[in-house]
Steps between C-alpha positions, in 0.01 A plus 500: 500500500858422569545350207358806267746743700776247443372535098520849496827564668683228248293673218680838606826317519502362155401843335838642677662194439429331172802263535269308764372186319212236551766296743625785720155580464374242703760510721459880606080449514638197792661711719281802468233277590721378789596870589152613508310205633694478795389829626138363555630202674698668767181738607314181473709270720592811755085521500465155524781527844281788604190288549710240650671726734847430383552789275817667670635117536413407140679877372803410694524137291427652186747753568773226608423230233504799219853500473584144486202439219631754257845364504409148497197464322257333506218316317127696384167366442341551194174712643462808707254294751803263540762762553291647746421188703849380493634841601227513780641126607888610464455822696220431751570133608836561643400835707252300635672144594782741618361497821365212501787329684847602683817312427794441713788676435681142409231354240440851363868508404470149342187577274683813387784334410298234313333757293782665452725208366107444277523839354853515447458159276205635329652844408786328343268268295188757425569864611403733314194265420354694260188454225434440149335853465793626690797284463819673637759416200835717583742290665582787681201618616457162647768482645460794718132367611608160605815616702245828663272158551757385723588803715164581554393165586839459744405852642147442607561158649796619687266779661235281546738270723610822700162704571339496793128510352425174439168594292768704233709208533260273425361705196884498381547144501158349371471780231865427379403145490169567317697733227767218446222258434384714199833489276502132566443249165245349710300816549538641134336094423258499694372853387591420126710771489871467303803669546543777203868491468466115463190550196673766313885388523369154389316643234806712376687178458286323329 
């Protein structure tokens, strides 16, 4: 179903524009499917934290990790029941283990420091992590992703060592943690995904 919409919308787009060829193609089918699909997913997992009883908890991550993922990236599984169990895992897990436990005030500040000094390293090495279908190419662009990567990651773990609510705080530093994970070479291996600005400036080279 998704996929047919996604058909017809790129269909429309290469009647207006007929400049659009078989690579761009591709490339604009990607993130429509991207666009679209994740639309589904999010009234999935927020019904999926309904029946758990977590849905305000599991709104409030989504709503804090959102930020963070579309500056830094992040890797995607190749099928819709993937997306939707990993985004069900990314979103749900953490508003639940949030209050799971309470740290003290003096090993909180140490694990946010640790994933801080983590993400900062991985930003510099991966952010934006982007895709093959949707590699991010301008130097620029990147740029501005990876150094937003930083600010918001710095920003959120700063306010997670300050808050009072230990649940938010919680959410805020195993989500950050979580998100960081996903832009890592390790992750992108293990779900045999690549980095696009990696495939396509190699291929210009060669």
């Amino acid at each position: 179903m998704i996929d047919k919409f996604c058909n017809f919308l790129l269909n429309r787009m290469k009647k207006e524009m007929p400049d659009i060829d078989d690579e761009k193609a591709e490339i604009i089918f990607y993130g429509l499917q991207n666009i679209i699909g994740e639309i589904p997913k999010i009234f999935i997992m927020l019904g999926v934290a309904f029946l758990l009883g977590e849905f305000k908890l599991t709104l409030i991550t989504f709503l804090i990790i959102l930020p963070y993922r579309t500056f830094s990236g992040g890797f995607h599984l190749k099928t819709h029941i993937g997306c939707m169990v990993t985004s069900c895992l990314m979103y749900c897990a953490p508003a639940i283990l949030a209050k799971c436990f309470v740290l003290s005030q003096t090993l909180k500040l140490f694990i946010i420091f640790a994933i801080w000094v983590f993400g900062i390293i991985m930003i510099k090495l991966y952010a934006p992590a982007d895709t093959e279908n949707i590699p991010i190419l301008r130097k620029k662009e990147r740029k501005q992703k990876q150094i937003l990567s930083y600010i918001t990651l710095t920003i959120a773990l700063v306010f997670a060592s300050i808050i009072s609510n230990p649940v938010i705080s919680n959410i805020i530093i195993i989500g950050y943690f979580v998100q960081t994970c996903t832009i890592t070479r390790l992750a992108y291996k293990i779900t045999n995904n690549k980095y696009g600005h990696e495939v396509y400036n190699a291929s210009t080279v060669s």
